[in-house]
N, CA and C of each residue as an Amber inpcrd file, in Angstrom:
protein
   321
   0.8370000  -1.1880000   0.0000000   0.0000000   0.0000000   0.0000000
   0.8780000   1.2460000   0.0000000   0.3870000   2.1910000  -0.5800000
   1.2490000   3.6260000  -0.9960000   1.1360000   4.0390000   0.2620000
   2.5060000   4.9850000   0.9940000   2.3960000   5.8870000   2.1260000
   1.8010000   7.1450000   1.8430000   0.8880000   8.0980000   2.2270000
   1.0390000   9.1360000   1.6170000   1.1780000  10.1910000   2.8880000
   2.0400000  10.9760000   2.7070000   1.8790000  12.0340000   3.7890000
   0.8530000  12.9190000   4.0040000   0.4220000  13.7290000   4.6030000
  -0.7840000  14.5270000   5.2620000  -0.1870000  15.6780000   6.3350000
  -0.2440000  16.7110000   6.0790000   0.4750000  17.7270000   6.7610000
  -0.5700000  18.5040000   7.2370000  -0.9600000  18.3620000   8.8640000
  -2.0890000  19.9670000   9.2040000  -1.5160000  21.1480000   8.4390000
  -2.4010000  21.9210000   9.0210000  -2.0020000  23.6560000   8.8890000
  -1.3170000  24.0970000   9.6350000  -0.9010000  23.3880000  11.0110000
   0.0200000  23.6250000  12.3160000   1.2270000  22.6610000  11.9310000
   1.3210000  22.2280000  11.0240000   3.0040000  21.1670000  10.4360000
   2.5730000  19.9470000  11.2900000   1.5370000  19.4070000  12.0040000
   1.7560000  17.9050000  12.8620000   1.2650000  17.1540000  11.4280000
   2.3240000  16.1330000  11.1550000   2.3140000  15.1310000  10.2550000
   1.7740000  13.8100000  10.4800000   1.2310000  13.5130000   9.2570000
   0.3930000  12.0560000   9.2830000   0.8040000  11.1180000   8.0720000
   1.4510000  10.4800000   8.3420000   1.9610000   9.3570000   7.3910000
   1.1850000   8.0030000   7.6610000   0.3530000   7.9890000   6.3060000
  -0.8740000   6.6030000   6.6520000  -0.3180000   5.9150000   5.2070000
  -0.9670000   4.5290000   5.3180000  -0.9840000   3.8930000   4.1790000
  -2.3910000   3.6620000   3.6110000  -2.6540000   3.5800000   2.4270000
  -3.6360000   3.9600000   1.9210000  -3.8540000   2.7790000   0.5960000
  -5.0720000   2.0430000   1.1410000  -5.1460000   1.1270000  -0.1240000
  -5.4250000   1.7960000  -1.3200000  -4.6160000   1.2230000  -2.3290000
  -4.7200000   1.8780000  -4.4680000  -6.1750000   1.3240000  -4.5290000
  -7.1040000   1.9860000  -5.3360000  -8.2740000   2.0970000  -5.2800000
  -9.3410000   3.6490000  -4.7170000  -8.6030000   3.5020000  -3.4700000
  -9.1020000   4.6740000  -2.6210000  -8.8060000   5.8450000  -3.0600000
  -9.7450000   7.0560000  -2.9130000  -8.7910000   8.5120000  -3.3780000
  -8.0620000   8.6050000  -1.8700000  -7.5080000   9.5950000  -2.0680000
  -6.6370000  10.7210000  -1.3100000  -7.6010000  10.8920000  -0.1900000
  -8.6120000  11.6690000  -0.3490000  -9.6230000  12.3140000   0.3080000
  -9.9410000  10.9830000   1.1420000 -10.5860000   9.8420000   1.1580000
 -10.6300000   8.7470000   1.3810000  -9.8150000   7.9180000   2.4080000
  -8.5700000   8.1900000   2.4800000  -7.2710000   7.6200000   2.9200000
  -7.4820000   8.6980000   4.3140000  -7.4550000  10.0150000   4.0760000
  -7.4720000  10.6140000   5.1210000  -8.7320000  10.7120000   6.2950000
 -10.4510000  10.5050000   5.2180000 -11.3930000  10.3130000   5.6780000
 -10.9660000   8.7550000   6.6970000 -10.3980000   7.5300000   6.5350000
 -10.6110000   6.0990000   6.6200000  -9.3380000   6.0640000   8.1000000
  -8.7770000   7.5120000   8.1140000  -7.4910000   7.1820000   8.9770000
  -7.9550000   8.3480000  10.0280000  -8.4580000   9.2700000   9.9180000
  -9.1590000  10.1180000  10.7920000  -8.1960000  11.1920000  10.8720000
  -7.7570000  12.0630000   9.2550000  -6.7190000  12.7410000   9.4470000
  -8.0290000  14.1450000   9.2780000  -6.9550000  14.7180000  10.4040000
  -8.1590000  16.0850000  10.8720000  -7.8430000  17.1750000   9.3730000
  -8.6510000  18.5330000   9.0040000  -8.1010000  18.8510000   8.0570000
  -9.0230000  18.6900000   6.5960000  -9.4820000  17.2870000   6.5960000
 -10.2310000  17.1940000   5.0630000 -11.4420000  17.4460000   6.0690000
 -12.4230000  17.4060000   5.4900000 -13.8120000  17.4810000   5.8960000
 -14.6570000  16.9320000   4.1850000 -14.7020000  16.6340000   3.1590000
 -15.0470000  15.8960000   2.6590000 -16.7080000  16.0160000   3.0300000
 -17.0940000  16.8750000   2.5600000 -18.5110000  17.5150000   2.7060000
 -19.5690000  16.4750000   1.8060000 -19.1150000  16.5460000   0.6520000
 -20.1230000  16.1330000  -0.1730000 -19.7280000  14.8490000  -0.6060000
 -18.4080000  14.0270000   0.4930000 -18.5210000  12.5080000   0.2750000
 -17.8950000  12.2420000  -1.2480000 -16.9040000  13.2480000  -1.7780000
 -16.3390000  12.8050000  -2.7230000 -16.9600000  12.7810000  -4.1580000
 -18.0700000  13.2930000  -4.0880000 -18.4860000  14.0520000  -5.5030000
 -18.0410000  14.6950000  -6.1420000 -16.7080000  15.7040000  -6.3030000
 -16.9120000  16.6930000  -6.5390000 -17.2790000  18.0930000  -6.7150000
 -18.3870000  18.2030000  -5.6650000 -19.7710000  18.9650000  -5.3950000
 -18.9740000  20.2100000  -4.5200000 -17.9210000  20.1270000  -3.7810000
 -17.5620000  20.7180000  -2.9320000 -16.2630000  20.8470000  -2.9090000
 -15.8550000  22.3440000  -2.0200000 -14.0280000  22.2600000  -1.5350000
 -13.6820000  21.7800000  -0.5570000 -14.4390000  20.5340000   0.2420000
 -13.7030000  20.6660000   1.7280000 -12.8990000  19.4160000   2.2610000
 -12.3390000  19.3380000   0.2490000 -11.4550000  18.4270000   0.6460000
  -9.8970000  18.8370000  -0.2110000  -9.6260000  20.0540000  -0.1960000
  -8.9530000  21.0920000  -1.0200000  -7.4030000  20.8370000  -0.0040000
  -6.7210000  20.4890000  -1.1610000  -5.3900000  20.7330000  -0.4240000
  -4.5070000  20.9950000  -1.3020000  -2.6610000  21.8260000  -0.8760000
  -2.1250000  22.0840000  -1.5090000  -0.9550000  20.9270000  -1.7180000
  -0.6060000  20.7050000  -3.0140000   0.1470000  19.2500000  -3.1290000
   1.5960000  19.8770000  -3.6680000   2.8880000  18.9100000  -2.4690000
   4.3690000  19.0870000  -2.5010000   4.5170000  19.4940000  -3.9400000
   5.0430000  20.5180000  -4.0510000   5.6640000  20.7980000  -5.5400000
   6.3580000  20.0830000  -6.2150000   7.0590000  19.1270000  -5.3230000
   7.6710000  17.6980000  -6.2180000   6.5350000  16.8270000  -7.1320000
   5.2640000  16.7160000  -6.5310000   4.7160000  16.0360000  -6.7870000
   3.3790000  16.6730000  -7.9520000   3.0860000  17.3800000  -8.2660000
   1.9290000  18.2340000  -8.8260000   2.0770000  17.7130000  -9.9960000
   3.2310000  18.2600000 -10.7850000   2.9030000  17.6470000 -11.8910000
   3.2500000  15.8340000 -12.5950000   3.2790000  15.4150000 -11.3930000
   3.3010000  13.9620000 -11.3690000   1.5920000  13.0230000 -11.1270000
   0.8830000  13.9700000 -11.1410000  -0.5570000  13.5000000 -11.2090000
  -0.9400000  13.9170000 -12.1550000  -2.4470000  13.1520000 -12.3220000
  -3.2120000  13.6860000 -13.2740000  -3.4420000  14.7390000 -13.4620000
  -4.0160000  15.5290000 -14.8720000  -4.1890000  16.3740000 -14.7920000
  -5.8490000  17.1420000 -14.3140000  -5.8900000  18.4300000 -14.1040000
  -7.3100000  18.6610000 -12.9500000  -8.3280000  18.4000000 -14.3550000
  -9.7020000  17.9630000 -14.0540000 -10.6460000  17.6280000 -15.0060000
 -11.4680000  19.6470000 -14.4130000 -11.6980000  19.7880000 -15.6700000
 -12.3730000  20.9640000 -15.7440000 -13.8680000  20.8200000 -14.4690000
 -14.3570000  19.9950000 -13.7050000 -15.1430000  19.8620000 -12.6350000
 -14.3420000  20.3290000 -11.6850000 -13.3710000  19.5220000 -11.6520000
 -12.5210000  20.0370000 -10.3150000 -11.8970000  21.5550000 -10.3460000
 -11.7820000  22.0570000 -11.3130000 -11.0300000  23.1850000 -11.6270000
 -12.1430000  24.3920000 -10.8150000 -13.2500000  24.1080000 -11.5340000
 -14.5980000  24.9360000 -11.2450000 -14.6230000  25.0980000  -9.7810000
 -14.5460000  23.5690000  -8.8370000 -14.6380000  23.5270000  -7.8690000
 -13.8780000  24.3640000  -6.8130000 -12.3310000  24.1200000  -7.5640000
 -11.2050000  24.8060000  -6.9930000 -11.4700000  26.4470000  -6.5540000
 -12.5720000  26.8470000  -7.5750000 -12.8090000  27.9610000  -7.4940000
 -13.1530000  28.4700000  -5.8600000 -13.9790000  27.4320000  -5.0130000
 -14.7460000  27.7940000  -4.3380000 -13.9660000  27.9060000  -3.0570000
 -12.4980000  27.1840000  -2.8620000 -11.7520000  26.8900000  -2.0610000
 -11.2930000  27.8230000  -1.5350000 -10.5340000  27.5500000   0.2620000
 -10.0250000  28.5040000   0.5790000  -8.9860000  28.7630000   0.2470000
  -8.0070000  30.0740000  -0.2940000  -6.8630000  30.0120000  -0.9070000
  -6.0910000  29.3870000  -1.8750000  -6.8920000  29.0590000  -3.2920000
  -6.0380000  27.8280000  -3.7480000  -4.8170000  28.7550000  -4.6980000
  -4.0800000  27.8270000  -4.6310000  -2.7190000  28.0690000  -5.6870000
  -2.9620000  27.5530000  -6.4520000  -2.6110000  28.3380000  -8.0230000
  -2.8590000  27.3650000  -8.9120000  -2.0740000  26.8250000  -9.3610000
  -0.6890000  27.1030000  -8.6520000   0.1110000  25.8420000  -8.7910000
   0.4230000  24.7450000  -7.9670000  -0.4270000  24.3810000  -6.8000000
  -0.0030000  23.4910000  -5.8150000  -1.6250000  22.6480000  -5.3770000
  -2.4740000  23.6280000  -5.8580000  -3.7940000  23.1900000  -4.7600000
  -4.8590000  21.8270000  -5.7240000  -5.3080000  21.0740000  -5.7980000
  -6.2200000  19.4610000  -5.6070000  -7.2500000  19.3620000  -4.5220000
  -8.3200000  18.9540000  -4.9710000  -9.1560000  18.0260000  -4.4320000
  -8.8810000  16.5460000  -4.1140000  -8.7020000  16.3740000  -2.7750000
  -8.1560000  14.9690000  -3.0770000  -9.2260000  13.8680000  -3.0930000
 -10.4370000  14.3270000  -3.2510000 -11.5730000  13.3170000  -3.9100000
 -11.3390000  12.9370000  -5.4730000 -10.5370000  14.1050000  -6.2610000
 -10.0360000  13.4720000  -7.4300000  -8.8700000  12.6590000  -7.8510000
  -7.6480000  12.2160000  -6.5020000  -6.7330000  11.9770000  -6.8490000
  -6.9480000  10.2640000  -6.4620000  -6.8420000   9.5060000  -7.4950000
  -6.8200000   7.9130000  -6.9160000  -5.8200000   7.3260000  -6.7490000
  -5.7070000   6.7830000  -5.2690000  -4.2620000   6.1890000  -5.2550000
  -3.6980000   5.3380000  -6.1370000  -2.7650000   4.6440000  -6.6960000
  -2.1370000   3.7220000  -7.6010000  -0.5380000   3.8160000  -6.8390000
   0.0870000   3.0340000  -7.2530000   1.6160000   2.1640000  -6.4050000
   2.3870000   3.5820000  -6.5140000   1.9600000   4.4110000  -7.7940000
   3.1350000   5.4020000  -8.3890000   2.8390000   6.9640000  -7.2640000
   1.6640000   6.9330000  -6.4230000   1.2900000   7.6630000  -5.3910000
   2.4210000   7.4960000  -4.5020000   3.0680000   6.3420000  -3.9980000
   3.8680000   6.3920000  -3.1120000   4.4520000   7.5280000  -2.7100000
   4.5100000   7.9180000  -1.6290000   5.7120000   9.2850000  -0.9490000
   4.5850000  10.6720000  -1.2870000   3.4100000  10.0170000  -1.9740000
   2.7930000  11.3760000  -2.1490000   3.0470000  12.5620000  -0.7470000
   2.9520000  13.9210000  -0.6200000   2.6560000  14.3430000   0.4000000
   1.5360000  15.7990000  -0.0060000   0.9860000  15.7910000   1.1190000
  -0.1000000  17.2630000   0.4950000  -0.3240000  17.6690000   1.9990000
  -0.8540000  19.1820000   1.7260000  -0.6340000  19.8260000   2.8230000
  -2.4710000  20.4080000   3.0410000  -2.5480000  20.7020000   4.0530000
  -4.4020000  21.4020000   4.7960000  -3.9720000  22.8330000   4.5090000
  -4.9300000  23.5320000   3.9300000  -5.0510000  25.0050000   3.8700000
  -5.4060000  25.0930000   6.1350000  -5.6410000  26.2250000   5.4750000
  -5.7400000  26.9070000   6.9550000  -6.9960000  26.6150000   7.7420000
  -8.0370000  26.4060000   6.4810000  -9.3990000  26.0610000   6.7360000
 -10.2220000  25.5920000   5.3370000 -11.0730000  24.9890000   5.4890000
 -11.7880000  24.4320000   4.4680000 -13.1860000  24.8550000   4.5460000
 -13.3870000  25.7020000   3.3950000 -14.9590000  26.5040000   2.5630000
 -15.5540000  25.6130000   1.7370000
């Protein structure tokens, strides 16, 4: 199973493993990492599962589907070079070492 890191907004770190299958959002919902809130259960529908992803890693994922982009809109603070929904990101082996970070708060 892929490790993926999880960083609060206060730097306390969460390194979980996360079955491939699962999103992002999912892994943190299933491990009780504080931070996502995952409002609308991974639809899409919502930001409150908005995070900003290690600059090593951004452009090593998919790219954002114009839903999520829209969504991004609604988020608190996003960068548009760092910030994901991690209801869109699905784990796979090549996730490994992922790490992503909690905005300050989630809208």
């Amino acid at each position: 199973m892929p490790k993926i890191t999880y960083i609060e907004h206060n730097g306390t770190e969460h390194v979980v493993e996360v079955p491939v299958g699962l999103t992002v959002m999912e892994g943190a919902r299933d491990n009780g990492i504080p931070g996502i809130e995952a409002d609308c259960g991974g639809a899409c529908a919502c930001s409150t599962c908005h995070v900003y992803v290690d600059p090593d890693w951004f452009d090593r994922l998919p790219p954002i589907e114009p839903m999520e982009e829209d969504m991004l809109d609604f988020a608190f603070k996003p960068d548009p070079n760092r910030s994901r929904l991690t209801c869109q990101l699905k784990v796979t082996e090549a996730l490994e070492g992922l790490i992503v970070e909690m905005p300050e708060k989630q809208i």
